[in-house]
C-alpha atoms as one frame of an Amber mdcrd trajectory, in Angstrom:
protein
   3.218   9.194  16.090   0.739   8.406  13.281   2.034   6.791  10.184   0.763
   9.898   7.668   1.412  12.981   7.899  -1.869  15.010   6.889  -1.382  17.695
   4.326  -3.169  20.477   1.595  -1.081  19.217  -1.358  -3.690  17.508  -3.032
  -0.942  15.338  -4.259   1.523  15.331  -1.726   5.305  13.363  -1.861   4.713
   9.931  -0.020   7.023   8.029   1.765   6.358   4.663   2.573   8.611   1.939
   4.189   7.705  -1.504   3.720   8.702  -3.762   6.671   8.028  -6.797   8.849
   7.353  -6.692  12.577   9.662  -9.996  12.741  12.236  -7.808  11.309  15.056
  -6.605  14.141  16.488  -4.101  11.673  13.260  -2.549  10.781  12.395  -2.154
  14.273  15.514  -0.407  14.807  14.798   1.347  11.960  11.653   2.885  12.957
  13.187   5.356  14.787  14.766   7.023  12.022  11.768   6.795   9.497   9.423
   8.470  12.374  12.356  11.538  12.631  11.913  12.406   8.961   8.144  12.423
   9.084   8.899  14.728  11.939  11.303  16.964   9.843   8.707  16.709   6.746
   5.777  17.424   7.774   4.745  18.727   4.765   4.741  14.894   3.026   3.257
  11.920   3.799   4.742   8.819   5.495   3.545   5.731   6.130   4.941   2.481
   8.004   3.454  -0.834   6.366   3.837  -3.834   7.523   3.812  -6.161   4.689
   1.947  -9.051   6.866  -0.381  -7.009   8.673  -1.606  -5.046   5.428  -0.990
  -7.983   2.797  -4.608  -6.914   1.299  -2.495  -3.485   0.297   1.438  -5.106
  -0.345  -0.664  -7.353  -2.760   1.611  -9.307  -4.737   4.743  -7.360  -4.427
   7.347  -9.352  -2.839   9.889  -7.997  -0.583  12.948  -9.395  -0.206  15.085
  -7.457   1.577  14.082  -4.869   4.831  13.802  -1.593   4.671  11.855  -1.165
   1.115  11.124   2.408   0.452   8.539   3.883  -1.945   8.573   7.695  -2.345
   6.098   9.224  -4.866   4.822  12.498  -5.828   0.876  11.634  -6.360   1.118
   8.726  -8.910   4.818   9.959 -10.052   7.203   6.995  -8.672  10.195   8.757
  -7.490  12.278   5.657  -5.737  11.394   2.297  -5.325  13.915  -0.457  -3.552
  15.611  -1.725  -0.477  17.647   1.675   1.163  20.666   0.978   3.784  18.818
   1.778   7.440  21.370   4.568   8.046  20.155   8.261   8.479  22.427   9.635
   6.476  20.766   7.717   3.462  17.279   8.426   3.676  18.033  12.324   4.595
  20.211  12.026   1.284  17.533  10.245  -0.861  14.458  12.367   0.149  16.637
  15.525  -0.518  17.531  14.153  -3.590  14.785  13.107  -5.762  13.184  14.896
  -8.550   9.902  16.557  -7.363   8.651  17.310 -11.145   8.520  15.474 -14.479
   7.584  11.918 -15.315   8.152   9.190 -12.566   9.622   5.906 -13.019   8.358
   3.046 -15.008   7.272   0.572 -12.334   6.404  -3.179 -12.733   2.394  -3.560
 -11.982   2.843  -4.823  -8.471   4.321  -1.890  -7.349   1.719   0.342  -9.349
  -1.197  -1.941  -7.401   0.143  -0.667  -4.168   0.647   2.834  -4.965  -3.348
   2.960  -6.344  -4.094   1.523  -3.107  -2.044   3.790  -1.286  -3.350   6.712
  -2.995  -6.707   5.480  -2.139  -6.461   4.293   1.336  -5.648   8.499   2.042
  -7.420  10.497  -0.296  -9.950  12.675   1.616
């Protein structure tokens, strides 16, 4: 499965999980990220792995596996470390404001949603 869903909203809701490869619960939590990319096809989601694309992670440290960003365009919606349970990220994406201002965010995590944005505009 690829890691982004393509769609027409020019700014579509993103979902990102930031994760390590090392990491035996985000492997096992893989699973259940690529099911809701299935179910929402209509948003974007992308796995990063925050060693293999440090160039994007930037200076944003993670400290605790899974990390989730969710954003509508360059709105910040959610941003932190979500329980790897189903239940939780079906609950959080059906949650979360989809108009309106987004949430102040510290400049790492603005770095990586400008490179996010970038690395999928068309």
């Amino acid at each position: 499965m690829p890691d982004v869903n393509s769609s027409s909203d020019p700014t579509p809701r993103r979902v990102v999980c930031l994760c390590a490869a090392w990491c035996d619960t985000c492997r096992d939590y893989r699973a259940t990220f690529d099911a809701a990319a299935a179910a929402h096809p209509q948003w974007q989601f992308r796995w990063v792995d925050i060693e293999d694309e440090a160039d994007l992670v930037g200076d944003l440290d993670i400290e605790t596996f899974p990390t989730l960003l969710v954003a509508d365009g360059a709105a910040l919606r959610f941003f932190g470390p979500l329980a790897p349970q189903p239940q939780m990220l079906a609950r959080l994406l059906g949650g979360l404001p989809t108009d309106g201002p987004g949430l102040t965010a510290e400049p790492a995590v603005e770095a990586l949603m400008k490179g996010l944005l970038a690395a999928t505009r068309p």
